[in-house]
C-alpha positions in Angstrom: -12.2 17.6 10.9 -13.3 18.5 7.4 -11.5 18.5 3.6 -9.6 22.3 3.8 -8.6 23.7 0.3 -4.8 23.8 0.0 -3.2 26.8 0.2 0.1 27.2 -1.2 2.9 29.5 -0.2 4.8 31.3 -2.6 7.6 29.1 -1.9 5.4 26.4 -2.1 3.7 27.1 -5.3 7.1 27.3 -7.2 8.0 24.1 -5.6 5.4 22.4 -7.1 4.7 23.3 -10.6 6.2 21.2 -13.4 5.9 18.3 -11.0 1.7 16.9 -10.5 -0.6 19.0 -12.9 -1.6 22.1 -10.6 -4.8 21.1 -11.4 -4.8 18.0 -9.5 -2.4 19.0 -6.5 -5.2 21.8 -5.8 -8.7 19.9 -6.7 -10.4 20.4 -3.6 -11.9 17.4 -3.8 -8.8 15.4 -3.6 -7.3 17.2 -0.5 -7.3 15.1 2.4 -9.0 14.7 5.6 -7.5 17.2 8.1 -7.6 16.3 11.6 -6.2 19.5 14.1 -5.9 17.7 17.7 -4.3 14.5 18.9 -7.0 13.1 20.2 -8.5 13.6 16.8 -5.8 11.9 15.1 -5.7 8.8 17.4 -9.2 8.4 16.9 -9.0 8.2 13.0 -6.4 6.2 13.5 -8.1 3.3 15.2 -11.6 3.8 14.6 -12.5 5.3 11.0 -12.5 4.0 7.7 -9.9 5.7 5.6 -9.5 3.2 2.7 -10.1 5.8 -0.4 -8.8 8.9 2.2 -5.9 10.0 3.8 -5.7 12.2 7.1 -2.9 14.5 7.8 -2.3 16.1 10.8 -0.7 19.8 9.6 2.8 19.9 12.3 1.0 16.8 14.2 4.5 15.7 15.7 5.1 17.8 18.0 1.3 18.0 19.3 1.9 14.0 20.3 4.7 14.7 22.0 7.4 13.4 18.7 8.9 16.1 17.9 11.7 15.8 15.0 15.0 16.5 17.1 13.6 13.4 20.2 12.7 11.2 17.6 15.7 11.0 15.3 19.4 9.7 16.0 22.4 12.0 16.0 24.0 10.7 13.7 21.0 10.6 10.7 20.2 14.0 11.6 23.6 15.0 11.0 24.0 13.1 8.1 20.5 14.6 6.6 21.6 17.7 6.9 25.4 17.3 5.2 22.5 16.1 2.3 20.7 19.5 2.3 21.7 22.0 -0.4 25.4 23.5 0.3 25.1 26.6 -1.9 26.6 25.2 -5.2 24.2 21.6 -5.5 20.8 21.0 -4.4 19.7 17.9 -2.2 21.8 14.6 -2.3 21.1 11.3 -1.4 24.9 10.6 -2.4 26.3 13.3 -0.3 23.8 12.0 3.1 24.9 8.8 2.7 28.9 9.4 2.5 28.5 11.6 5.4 27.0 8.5 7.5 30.0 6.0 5.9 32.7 8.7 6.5 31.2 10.7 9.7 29.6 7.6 11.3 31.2 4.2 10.6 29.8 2.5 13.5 26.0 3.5 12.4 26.8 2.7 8.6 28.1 -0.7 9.7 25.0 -1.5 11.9 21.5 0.0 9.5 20.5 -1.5 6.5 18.3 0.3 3.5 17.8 -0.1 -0.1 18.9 2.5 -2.6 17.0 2.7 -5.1 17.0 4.0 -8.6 15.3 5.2 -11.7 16.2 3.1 -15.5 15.2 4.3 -18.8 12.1 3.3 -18.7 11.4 5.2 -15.7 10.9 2.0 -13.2 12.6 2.1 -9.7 15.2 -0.5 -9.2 17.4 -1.4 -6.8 21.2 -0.8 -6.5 22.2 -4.1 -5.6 25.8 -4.3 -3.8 28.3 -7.3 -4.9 27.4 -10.4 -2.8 29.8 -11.6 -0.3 31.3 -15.4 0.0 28.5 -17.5 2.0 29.1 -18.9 4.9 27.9 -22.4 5.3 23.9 -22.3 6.2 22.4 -23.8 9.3 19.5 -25.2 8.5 16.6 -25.6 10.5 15.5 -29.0 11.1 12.4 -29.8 9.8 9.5 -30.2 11.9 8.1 -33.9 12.1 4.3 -34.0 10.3 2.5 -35.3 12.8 3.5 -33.2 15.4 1.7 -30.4 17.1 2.0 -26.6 15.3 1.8 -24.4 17.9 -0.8 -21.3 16.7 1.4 -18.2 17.8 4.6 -17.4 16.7 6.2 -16.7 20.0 5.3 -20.3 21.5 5.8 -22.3 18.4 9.2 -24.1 19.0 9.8 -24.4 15.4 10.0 -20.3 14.7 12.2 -19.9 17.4 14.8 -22.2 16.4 14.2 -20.1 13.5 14.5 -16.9 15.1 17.6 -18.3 17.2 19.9 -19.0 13.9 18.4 -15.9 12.0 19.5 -13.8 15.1 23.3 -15.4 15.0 25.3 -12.7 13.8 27.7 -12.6 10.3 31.3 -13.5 10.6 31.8 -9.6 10.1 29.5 -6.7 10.3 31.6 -4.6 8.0 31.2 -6.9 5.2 27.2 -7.1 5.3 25.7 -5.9 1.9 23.1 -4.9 3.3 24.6 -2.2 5.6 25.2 1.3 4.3 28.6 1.4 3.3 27.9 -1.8 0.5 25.1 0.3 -0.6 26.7 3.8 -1.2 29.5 1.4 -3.1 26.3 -0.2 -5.3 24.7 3.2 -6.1 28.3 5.3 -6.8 28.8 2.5 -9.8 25.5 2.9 -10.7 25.7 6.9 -11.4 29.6 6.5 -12.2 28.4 3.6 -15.1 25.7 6.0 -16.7 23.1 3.7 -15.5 21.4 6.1 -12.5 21.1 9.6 -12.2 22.2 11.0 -8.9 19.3 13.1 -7.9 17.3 9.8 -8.9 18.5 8.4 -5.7 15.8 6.9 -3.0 16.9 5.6 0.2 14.3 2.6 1.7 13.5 1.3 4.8 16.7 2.7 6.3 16.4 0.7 9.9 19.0 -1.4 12.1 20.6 -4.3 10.8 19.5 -6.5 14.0 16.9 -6.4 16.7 18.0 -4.9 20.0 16.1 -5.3 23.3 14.1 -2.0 24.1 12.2 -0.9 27.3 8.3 -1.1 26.3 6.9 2.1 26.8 3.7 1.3 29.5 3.2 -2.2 31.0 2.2 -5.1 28.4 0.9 -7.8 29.1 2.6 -11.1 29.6 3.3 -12.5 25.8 3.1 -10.8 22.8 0.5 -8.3 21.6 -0.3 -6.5 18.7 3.0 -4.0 18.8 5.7 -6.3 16.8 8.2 -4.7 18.4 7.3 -3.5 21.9 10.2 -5.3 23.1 12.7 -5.9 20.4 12.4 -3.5 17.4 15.0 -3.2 14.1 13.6 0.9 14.5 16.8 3.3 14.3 14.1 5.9 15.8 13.9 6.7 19.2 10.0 7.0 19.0 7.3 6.4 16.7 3.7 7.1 16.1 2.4 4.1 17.9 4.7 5.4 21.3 2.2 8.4 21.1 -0.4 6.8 21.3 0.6 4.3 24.0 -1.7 1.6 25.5 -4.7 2.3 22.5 -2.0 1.5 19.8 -2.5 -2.3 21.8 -6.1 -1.9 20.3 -5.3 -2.6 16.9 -5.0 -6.3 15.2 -1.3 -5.1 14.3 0.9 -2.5 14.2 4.8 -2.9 13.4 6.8 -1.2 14.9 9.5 -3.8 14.8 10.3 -3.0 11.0 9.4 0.1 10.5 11.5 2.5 7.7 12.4 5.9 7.0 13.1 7.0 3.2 15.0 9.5 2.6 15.1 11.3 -1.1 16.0 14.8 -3.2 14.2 16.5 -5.5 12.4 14.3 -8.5 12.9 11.2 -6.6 10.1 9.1 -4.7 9.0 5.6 -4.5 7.3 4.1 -7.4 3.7 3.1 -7.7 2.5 -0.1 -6.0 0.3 -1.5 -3.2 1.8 -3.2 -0.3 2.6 -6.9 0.2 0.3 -6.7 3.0 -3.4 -4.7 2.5 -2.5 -3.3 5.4 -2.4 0.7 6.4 0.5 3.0 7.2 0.9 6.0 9.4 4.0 8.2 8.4 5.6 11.0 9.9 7.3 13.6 7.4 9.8 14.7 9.4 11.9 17.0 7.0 11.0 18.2 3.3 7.7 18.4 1.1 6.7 15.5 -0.7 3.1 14.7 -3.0 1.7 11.3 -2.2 -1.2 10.3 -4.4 -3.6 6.5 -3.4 -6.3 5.5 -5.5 -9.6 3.6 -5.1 -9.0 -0.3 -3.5 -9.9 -2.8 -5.5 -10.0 -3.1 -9.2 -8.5 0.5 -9.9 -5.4 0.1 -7.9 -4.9 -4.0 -8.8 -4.9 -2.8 -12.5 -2.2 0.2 -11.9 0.1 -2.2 -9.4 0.0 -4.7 -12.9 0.6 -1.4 -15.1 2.9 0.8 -13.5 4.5 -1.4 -10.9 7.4 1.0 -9.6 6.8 3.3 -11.9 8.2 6.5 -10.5 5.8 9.6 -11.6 8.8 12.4 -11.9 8.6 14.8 -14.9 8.4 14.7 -17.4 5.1 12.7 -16.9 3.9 9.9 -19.4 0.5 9.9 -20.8 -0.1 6.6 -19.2 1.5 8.4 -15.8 -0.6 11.4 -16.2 -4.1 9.1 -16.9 -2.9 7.1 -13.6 -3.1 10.5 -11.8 -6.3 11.9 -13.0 -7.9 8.9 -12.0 -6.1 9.6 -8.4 -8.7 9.8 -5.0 -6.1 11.8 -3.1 -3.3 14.2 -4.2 -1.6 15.3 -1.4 0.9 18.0 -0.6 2.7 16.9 2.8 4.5 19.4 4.8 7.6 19.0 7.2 6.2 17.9 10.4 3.0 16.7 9.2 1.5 12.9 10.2 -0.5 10.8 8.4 -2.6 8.1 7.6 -3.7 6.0 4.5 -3.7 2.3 3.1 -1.1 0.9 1.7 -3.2 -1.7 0.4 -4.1 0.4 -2.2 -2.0 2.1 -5.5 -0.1 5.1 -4.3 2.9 6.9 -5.1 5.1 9.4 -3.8 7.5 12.1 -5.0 9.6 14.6 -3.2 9.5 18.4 -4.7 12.0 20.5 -2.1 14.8 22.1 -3.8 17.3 22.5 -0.7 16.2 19.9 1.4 16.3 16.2 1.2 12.8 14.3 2.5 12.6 12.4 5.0 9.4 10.1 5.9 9.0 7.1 8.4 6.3 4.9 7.9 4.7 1.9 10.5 2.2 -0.8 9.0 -0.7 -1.6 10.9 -4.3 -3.6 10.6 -6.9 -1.7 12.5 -9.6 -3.1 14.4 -12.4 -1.5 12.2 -14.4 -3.9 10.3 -13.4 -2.5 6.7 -10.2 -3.1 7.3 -10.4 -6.2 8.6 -12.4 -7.3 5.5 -10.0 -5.5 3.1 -6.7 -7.6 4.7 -8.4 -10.5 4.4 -8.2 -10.4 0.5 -4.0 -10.3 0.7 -3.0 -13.0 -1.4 -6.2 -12.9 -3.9 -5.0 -14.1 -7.1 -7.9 -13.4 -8.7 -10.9 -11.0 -9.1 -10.8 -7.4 -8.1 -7.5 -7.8 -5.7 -5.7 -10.2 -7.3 -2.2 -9.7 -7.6 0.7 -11.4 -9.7 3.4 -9.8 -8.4 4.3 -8.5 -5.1 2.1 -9.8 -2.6 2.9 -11.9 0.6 3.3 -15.4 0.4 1.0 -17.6 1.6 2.7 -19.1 4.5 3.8 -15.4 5.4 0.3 -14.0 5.7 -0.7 -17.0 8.1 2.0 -16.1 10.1 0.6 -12.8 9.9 -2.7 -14.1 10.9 -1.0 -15.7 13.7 0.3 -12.8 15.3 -3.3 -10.9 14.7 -5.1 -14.0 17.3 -2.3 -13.3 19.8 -2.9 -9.4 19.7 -7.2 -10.4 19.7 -5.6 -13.0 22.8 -4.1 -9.7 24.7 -7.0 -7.2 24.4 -9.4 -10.1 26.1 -6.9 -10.5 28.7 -6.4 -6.9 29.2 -9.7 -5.5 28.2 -9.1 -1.7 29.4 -7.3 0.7 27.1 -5.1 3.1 28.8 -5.2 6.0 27.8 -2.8 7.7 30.4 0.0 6.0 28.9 -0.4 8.4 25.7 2.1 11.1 25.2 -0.8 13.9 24.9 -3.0 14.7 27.0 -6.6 13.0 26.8 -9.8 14.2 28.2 -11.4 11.4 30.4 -14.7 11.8 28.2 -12.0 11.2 24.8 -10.8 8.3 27.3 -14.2 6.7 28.0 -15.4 6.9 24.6 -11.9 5.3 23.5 -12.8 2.3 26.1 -16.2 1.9 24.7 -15.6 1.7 21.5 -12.8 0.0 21.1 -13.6 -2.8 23.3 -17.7 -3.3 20.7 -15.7 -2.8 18.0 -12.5 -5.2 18.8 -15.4 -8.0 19.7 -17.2 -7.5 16.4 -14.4 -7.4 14.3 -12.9 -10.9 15.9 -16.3 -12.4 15.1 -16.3 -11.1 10.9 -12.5 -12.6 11.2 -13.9 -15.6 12.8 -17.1 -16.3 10.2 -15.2 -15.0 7.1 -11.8 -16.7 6.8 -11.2 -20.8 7.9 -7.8 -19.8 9.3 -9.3 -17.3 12.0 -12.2 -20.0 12.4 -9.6 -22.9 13.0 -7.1 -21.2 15.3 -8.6 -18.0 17.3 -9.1 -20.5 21.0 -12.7 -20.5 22.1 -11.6 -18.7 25.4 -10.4 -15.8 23.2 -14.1 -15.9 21.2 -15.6 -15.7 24.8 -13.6 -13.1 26.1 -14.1 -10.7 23.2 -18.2 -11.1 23.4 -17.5 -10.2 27.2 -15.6 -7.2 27.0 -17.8 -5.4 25.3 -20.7 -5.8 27.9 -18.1 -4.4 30.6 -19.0 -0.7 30.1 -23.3 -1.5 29.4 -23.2 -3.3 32.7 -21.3 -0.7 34.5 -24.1 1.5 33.3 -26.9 -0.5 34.3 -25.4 -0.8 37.7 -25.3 3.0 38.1 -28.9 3.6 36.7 -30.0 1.3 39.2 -28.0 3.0 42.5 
């Protein structure tokens, strides 16, 4: 793995220029890490530190066994490409989306995105859709005081009445304003009103409307675990990064794969600067286009930018303020179609999509990793003051306990299952790659349960002491095994 110095097609080159200084997109030092097997890439994944980096895997999807055309529906690869350049326009969000509404009314009725847009100022917004009448809301009982709260999500019988009425379905899918068809309508007024350009156009988090029940992809054990949606998922992709890695995405404190998104954008367009609601990481897959993503340093840096240029969009022409923001950038990256990646989210980063003929197309899954940095950096969501304190745009606080919540159930299924599988991945791993997976996973997973434990009251009040117990155990499973066979 090292940091390779980018080098630019011809194609390429004249992609890029009048978008990101040259200067920057180029600087060595601010190419990422570049990882060049699977096995590789999974282990960044779970076991390094990447919280001022990002690793790309150059063409990574199809060498985990994702390639473009398995993990895609029909009907949005269609649609993406009615959004390519026809020969008289360039890219259009506009043009993918009334393709899906005209071509695929059953799919526009039943996924959900955002559109979003650039004003005058140069801040993303969203194209809102006209709200529909309101049925009458069920509301959930409330939950007497001195009763019992059950620690995990899936057993507390509070949530699931919760779940239970959020799960009821509207009086009529077509009407949802949340489904595509609502949200072509929103953006057409926009552009028709003068208030949005077209190729400003950003489709978000395009996923399913509602859950559906999906096969897990290897065995899990019995309650839930740290893949949010290993068994019910909003995903409109057939596969995603995690199914890759099988079994050793389980080793992580969370990964969602339950609300994951893809965006979708032309030329100019991208999403805004911020950092995430949660300081969690993202892996992406860039399935079709070029885009530049750019993070900065946690911490102080990229609290000050998120208060700055929250959703500032950094499309020329470039602002002074935009172009200080970028100089001060740890990683300027070009991605390529086919590339995967990692980064935070918890820190500032931007992107912004340069092909001419072909719209972009990213999907991106949250997770919390097991190692200890990035334990200790989620652990400052929801800071309101000092070097990660945020006003705006960070998880409530009854959100991020439910957050934690989920986090002690996936520690709770990696002590009762203490053996990563790495057979269940859809590459090929050496049995050395899979004992040094086993070992390390297993010290690290206990160490990082006892800094969670000793550093937050929430952790130290809920994680069970049979889960504490377990963890210390497990990794002493692979030193006794080699004590035993010293001894023989």
């Amino acid at each position: 793995m090292a940091r390779e110095p980018l080098v630019l097609s011809d194609a390429e080159r004249r992609m890029v220029e009048g978008t990101w200084p040259m200067e920057l997109i180029t600087d060595d030092a601010r190419q990422p890490l570049a990882v060049s097997t699977a096995t590789d890439f999974a282990m960044r994944v779970l076991l390094s530190d990447h919280l001022e980096d990002v690793v790309v895997f150059r063409g990574g999807g199809d060498a985990l066994g994702l390639p473009t055309s398995a993990c895609l529906p029909g009907w949005l690869l269609e649609s993406i490409a009615a959004g390519d350049a026809d020969g008289s326009s360039g890219a259009s969000v506009l043009r993918f989306l009334r393709h899906a509404v005209d071509k695929h009314p059953e799919a526009a009725k039943t996924h959900k995105a955002t559109v979003e847009f650039m004003n005058a100022d140069g801040v993303q917004k969203e194209a809102k859709p006209k709200r529909r009448e309101r049925s009458p809301v069920r509301r959930r009982p409330r939950s007497d005081a001195s009763g019992s709260r059950s620690r995990s999500r899936s057993r507390s019988p509070e949530r699931r009445d919760a779940r239970a009425i959020s799960a009821s379905p509207p009086a009529t899918v077509e009407d949802d304003p949340k489904s595509l068809g609502p949200r072509l309508a929103a953006a057409e007024a926009k552009v028709a009103a003068g208030d949005a350009r077209a190729r400003d156009l950003y489709v978000c988090e395009l996923r399913r409307l509602r859950t559906y029940r999906r096969r897990p992809a290897f065995d899990l054990v019995k309650g839930p675990c740290a893949l949010l949606g290993a068994r019910r998922t909003k995903t409109c992709r057939h596969y995603q990064v995690a199914d890759a890695l099988g079994d050793l995405a389980r080793w992580t404190l969370s990964w969602d794969t339950q609300d994951d998104g893809v965006f979708i954008g032309g030329r100019g367009a991208g999403k805004g600067l911020h950092v995430d609601q949660v300081l969690w990481s993202n892996v992406g897959h860039n399935y079709f286009g070029h885009k530049l993503l750019a993070t900065w340093p946690p911490g102080a840096v990229s609290t000050e930018l998120h208060a700055s240029l929250l959703d500032s969009v950094l499309t020329p022409p470039l602002s002074e303020p935009q172009l200080a923001a970028l100089r001060a950038a740890s990683r300027v990256v070009l991605l390529r179609p086919g590339d995967v990646f990692l980064m935070s989210g918890g820190v500032a980063h931007a992107t912004l999509s340069v092909s001419d003929d072909a719209l972009n197309v990213t999907a991106y899954e949250s997770l919390v990793t097991l190692h200890p940095a990035h334990a200790r950096h989620f652990l400052r969501t929801g800071d309101t003051s000092g070097p990660y304190g945020t006003k705006r745009g960070a998880m409530p606080p009854d959100e991020v306990e439910e957050y934690k919540d989920l986090m002690i159930d996936a520690l709770e299924a990696v002590a009762l299952r203490p053996r990563p599988d790495a057979r269940t991945a859809r590459f090929d791993v050496e049995p050395a790659d899979a004992f040094a997976f086993s070992t390390v996973l297993r010290e690290v997973a206990a160490a990082t349960a006892k800094l969670l434990v000793e550093a937050d009251a929430y952790f130290d009040r809920h994680v069970p002491s049979a889960v504490r117990a377990g963890l210390r155990q497990i990794a002493e499973l692979d030193r006794d095994a080699a004590r035993r066979s010293g001894g023989a």
